[in-house]
N, C-alpha and C positions, 0 to 999 in steps of 0.2 A: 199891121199899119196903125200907125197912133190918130185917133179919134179926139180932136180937140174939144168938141164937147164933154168927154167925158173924165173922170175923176183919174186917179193912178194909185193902184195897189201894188206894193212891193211883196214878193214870198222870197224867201230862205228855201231851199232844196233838201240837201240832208234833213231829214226825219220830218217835214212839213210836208212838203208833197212826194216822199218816195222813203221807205224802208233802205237804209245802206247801211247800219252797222255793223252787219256781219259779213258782207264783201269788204269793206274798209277792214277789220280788225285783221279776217285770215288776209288778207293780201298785206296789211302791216308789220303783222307778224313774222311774215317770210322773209322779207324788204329786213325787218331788224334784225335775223338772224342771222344773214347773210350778211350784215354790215359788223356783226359781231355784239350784238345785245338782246338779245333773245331773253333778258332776266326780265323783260319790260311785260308786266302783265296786260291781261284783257281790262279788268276793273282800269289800271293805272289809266289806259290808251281813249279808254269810254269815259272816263273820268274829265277830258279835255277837250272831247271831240264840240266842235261848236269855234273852237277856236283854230286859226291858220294850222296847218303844219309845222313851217315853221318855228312858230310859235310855241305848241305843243312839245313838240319832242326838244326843245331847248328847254324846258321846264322839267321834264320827264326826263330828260339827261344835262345839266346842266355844263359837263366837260365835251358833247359832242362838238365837232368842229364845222365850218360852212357846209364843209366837202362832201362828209358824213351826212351833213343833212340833204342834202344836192342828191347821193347816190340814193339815198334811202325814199326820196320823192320819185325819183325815178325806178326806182324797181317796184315802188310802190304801187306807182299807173301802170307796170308791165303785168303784174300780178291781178289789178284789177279788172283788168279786160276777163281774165277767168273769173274770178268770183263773182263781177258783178251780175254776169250771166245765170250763175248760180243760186247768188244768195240775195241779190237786190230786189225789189219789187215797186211796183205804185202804193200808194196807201188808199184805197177803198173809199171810191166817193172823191177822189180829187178831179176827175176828169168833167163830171157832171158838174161839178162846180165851178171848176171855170171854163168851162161852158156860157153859167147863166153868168158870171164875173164878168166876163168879156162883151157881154152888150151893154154894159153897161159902166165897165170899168177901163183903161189904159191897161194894160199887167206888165210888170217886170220882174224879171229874175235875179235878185242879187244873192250872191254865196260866196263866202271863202273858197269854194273848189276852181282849181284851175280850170281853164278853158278847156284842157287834153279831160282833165275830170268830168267835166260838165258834159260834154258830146259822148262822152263813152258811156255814163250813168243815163243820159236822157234817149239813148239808145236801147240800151241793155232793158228798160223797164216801158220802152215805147212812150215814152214822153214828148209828144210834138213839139218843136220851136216853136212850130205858129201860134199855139198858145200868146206867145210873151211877143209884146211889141220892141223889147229891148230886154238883153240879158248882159248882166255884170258881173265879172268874176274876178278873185283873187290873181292882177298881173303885176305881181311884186313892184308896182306903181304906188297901188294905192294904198292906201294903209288897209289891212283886213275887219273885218267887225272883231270887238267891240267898237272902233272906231266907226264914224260916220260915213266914211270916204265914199263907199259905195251904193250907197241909199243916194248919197248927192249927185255923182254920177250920173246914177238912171236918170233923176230928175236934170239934169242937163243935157243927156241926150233926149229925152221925152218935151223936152224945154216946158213941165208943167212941174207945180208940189204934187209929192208925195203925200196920201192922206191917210193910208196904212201901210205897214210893214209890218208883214204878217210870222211868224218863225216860233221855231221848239224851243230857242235857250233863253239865258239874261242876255247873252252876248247880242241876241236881235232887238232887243228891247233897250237895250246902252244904244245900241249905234241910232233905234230912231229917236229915243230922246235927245242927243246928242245934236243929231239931224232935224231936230223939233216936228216929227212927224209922230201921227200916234199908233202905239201897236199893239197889236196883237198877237197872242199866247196863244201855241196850241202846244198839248199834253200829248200830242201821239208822237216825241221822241221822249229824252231819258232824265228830261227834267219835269217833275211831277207840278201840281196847281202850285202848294206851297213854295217850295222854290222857284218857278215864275213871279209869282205873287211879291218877291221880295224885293223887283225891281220896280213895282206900280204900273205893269201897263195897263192900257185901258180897256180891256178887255180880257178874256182867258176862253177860249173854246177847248172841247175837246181831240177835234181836226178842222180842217180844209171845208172838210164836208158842210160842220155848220156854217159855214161863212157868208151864204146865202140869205139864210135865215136870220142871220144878225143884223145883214146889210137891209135885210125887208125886201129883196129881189123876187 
């Protein structure tokens, strides 16, 4: 429940507060063989991840059709429910973190992953709702990060600013700029400091974990 005294932190999912790249990839990979593209490598797939689906695999195949992309989302989530059991995880140090986050902060969830993504990922790695006072996901409404869309969201459901938005790629650091909120870099997905670094956020940690310690909590 949102605490109107207090501040509001946005976090990114994928690779901020949970390990998915390797239930994303084998469960993508299935999904694209079965669609008939299986030339599509692991580099190529990791190379985009941060950005919609959508998005991605139109770039990564630029002749695929709506339809193609439509099936390949859905075998994708069907395939997920196995890996992510598998190969998903928390990232160490995130729970105890927002923990201390939550007395002191609003928390929201914003992500490109669908809604069907989000409950099956925050499942598979035991990741509480209660955590997040509000969660926002990619519902082909809004526009996905880099865009802003979703960072303003939260704060409209939250009815307070946003004062970070916390995430792994540039992609989270375009939408809070965009959304004039400031963010925050963490190095525990596939984008290292220098490549964060080249979009100017206002900070760089190495996870979730220090977050505490930056905030002074």
């Amino acid at each position: 429940m949102r605490d109107d005294k207090k501040g509001l932190i946005c976090f990114d999912l994928d690779n901020t507060l949970i390990h998915s790249n390797k239930a994303h990839i084998v469960a993508y990979k299935k999904a694209l063989k079965k669609v008939g593209y299986s030339f599509i490598t692991n580099q190529q797939l990791l190379s985009k991840f941060g950005l919609s689906s959508k998005v991605y695999l139109k770039e990564l195949i630029p002749k695929i059709t709506p339809k193609e992309i439509e099936e390949i989302q859905v075998l994708q989530l069907k395939y997920l429910e196995q890996t992510s059991k598998k190969y998903a995880t928390r990232i160490r140090g995130v729970i105890g973190a927002l923990r201390k986050i939550k007395k002191h902060y609003n928390v929201a969830l914003v992500t490109n992953c669908s809604e069907e993504h989000i409950q099956l990922l925050m499942k598979s790695t035991q990741l509480d709702p209660k955590f997040f006072d509000t969660i926002v996901g990619n519902n082909h409404i809004l526009k996905p990060k880099p865009a802003p869309d979703e960072i303003i969201k939260a704060e409209k459901l939250l009815k307070q600013k946003a004062d970070y938005m916390v995430g792994d790629t540039v992609y989270d650091i375009i939408a809070a700029r965009k959304a004039k909120v400031k963010s925050i870099g963490v190095t525990s997905g596939l984008q290292d400091y220098n490549k964060l670094k080249t979009e100017n956020p206002h900070k760089i940690l190495k996870s979730v974990k220090d977050l505490p310690k930056f905030l002074k909590l």
